[in-house]
C-alpha positions, 0 to 999 in steps of 0.5 A: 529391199536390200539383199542380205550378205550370208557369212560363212560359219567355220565348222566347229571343232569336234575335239579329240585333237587331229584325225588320225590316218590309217596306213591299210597296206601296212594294217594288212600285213600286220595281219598277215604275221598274226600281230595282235590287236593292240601290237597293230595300235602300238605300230600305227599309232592308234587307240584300240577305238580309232583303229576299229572306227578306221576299220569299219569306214574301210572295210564296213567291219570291225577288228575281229571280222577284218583280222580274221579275213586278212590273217589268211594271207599270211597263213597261205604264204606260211604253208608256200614256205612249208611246203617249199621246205619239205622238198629238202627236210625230211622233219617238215615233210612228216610235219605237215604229212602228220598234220595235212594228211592224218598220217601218224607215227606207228610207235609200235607194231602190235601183232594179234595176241598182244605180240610186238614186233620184233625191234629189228622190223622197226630198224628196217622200215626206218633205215628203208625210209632214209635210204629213200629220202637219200636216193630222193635227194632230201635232206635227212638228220645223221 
């Protein structure tokens, strides 16, 4: 009995053209700056579907749920520069104080009976307050 010859069969073409490829670090930072999804195709090169099936062979997860996690490394390096900009301005260190700290700007005193303080206690307190940022050395606006 004569042994039979087995040919090898190409794979047949799926179609849609090349894979395309992905760069993931790339993908990550742009994530990072908060571009939106179809700013982060138009970079790469890539279908809105493409990305998201790259996405789910990478990471197990689509889009929304891949973006969300890498976004915050962005986020962490913009509160590192924030912070880092309120040791010499003053407008950021009330910024992030109002938004990190709850604390809030006193628009007017108001005494009990519905008195206002007088316009020269505000003036004090807000001169004192320059006067301590000057001495702290920050940077205040003239």
């Amino acid at each position: 009995m004569k042994k039979k010859e087995t040919k090898e069969v190409p794979e047949k073409n799926k179609g849609g053209g090349q894979r395309k490829e992905i760069d993931y670090e790339t993908f990550e930072k742009l994530c990072s700056i908060q571009c939106t999804e179809e700013e982060i195709c138009e970079y790469l090169g890539v279908t809105v579907k493409t990305l998201n099936l790259r996405l789910k062979e990478q990471y197990g997860e689509g889009f929304s749920k891949v973006f969300k996690a890498k976004r915050k490394l962005g986020i962490a390096s913009l509160r590192r520069t924030q912070f880092k900009l309120a040791e010499k301005n003053a407008a950021m260190a009330i910024f992030l104080g109002k938004n990190l700290l709850n604390q809030t700007d006193r628009g007017e005193l108001t005494m009990k009976g519905g008195l206002s303080a007088p316009k020269e206690l505000k003036e004090l307190e807000y001169n004192d307050l320059i006067r301590e940022c000057k001495k702290r050395g920050i940077a205040v606006p003239d």
